[in-house]
N, C-alpha and C positions, 0 to 999 in steps of 0.2 A: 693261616694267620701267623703263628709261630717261625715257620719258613721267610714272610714277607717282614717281620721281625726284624729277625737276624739279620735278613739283606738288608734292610735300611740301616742296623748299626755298624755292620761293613761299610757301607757308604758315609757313613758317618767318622767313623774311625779313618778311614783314607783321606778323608778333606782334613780332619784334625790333624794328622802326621803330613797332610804334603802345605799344609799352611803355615807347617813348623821346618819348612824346607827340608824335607827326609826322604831322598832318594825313591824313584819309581821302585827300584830293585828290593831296597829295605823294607818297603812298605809293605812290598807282594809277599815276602820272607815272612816278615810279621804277622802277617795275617791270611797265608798260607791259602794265596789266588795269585793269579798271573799280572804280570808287568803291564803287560795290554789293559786288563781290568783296571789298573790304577791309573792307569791314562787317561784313556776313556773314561772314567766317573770324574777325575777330577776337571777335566776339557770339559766337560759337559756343565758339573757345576759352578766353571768360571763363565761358562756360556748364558749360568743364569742370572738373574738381579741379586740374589742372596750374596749380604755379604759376611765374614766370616770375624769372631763368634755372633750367632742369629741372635736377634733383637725377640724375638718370639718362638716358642717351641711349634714345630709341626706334626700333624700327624702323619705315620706310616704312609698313605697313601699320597697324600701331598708330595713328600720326599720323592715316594716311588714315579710321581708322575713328571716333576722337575727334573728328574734324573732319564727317566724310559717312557717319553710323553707319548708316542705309539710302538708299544711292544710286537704289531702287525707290521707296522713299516719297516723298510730295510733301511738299516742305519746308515747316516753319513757317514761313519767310519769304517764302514766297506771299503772306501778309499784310504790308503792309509796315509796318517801323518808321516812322512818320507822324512823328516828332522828329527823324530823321535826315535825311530830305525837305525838312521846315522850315528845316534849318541849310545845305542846300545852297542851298534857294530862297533866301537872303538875302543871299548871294555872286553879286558884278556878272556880269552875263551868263548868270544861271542863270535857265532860264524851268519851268516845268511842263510844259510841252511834252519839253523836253530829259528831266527828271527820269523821265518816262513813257517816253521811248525809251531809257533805262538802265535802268528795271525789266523794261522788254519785251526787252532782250538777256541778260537775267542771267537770266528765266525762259522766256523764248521763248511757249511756246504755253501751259504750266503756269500761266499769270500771270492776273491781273485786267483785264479789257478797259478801254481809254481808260476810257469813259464812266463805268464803276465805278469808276476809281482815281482819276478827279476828283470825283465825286462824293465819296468816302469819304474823301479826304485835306481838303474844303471842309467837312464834318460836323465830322471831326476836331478842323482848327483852330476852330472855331466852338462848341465845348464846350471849350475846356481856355485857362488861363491862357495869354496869349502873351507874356509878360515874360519875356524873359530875358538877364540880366545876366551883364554882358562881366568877366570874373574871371582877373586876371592873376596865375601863383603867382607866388612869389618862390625862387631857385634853378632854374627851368625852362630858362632860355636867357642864354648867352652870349655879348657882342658883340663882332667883335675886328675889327683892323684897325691899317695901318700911318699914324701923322697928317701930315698933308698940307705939315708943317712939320718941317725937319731938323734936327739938331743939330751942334754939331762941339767939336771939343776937338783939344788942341795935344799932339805928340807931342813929350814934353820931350827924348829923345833927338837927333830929328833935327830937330826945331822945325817939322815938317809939319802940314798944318792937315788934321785927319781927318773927314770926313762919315759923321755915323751917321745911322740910320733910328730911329721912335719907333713901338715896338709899344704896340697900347692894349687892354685887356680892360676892357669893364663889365658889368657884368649889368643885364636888361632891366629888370628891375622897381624896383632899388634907385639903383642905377646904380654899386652901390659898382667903381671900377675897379683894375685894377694898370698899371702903366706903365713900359718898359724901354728903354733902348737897345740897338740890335745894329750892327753894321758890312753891315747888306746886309737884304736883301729875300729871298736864297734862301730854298729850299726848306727847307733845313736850319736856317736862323737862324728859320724863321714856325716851324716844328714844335717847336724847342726852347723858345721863348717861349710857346707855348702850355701845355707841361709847367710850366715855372716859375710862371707865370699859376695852373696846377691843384694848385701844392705851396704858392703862395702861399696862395689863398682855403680849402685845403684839404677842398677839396668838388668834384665833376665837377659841370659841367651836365647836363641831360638831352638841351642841342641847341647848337651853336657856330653862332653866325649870320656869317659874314666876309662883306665884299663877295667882290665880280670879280674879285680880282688875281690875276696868273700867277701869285705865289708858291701859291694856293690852288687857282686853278680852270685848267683846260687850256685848256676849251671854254666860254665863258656861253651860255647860255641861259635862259630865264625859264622853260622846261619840262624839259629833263634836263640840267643842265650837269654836265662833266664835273673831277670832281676828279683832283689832280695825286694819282700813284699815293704816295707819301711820307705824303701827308697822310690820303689812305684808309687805310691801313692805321695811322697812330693813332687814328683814329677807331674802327677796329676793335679793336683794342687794347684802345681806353679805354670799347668798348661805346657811344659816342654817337652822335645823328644829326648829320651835316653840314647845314645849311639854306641854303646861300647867298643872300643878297640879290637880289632881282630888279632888274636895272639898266635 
């Protein structure tokens, strides 16, 4: 029970990040399973009626049956989605090779042998249009960060000269941004600017992109970095994905 647990907050958490538009690759990163797996669960749960966030909680085994309705059957995804292959083979470092040793551990023996699934993926792209245009929305992602340039202002009581910090929000696409002062870089001062930022433009994003800084991240990494807990849990809050910049 514990095991079937887990696996359904796996699947749970994968639907919540790919309905916040967050990358197959980031998802698998995040939550430390293969690219194939966040496919396949999410294909499957647009496959079903459920729409997303659910109107009613389900239990473990519901989830498990909407998702693996016969765990005896051999999956439709034996065949692979040949588009999904395409969009990974285009990303640096990604060979056919690799792509073929990801379909052979997600289906193990059940699968299509080398020779077949190069073959059948080289058919594939060889009948179908291969144009495909790079389409950025607008309100998808958020860019924030503190500028690299201080401010100050005079405290007329005691005539002291105050150093503030300049928080910045733009959005990726338009670039329209907001812009504030705070007295600090805490935790406390990045999180509250990021709320005013979201009362401002009066709309959430779908993804907050911040660099590196302590105020945001604990730990960087270009593969799991670790967000400061304050700032996770707005994020949870506001339903968004964090995306950090890779530095």
């Amino acid at each position: 029970m514990a095991r079937r647990r887990q696996m359904v907050q796996k699947i749970k958490d994968i639907i919540r990040l790919k309905m916040n538009d967050v990358s197959n690759e980031k998802v698998a990163k995040a939550l430390k399973t293969s690219k194939g797996t966040v496919h396949n669960i999410f294909k499957r749960f647009k496959a079903s009626n459920l729409s997303w966030p659910l109107k009613e909680e389900l239990s473990d085994s519901q989830w498990h049956e909407i998702i693996y309705p016969d765990e005896n059957e051999v999956k439709d995804s034996r065949i692979p989605d040949w588009s999904y292959y395409e969009t990974e083979l285009s990303k640096p470092g990604v060979t056919i090779q690799l792509l073929f040793e990801e379909y052979e551990k997600e289906h193990h023996q059940n699968g299509l042998g080398r020779s077949v699934f190069y073959d059948r993926f080289r058919i594939w792209r060889n009948n179908k249009d291969n144009s495909m245009p790079m389409i950025h929305k607008g309100g998808d992602k958020l860019q924030v960060d503190y500028s690299g340039d201080s401010f100050y202002y005079i405290d007329k009581t005691t005539g002291e000269l105050i150093k503030t910090e300049l928080f910045v929000a733009s959005w990726a696409a338009s670039s329209y941004t907001y812009a504030e002062v705070t007295h600090s870089q805490s935790q406390e001062h990045w999180v509250a600017s990021h709320v005013r930022a979201f009362k401002f433009f009066g709309v959430l994003p779908k993804a907050v992109i911040p660099d590196n800084l302590k105020s945001a991240i604990i730990k960087p990494s270009i593969y799991e970095p670790e967000l400061n807990e304050l700032y996770s849990k707005m994020a949870e809050h506001y339903d968004i994905a964090i995306l950090p910049a890779r530095g």
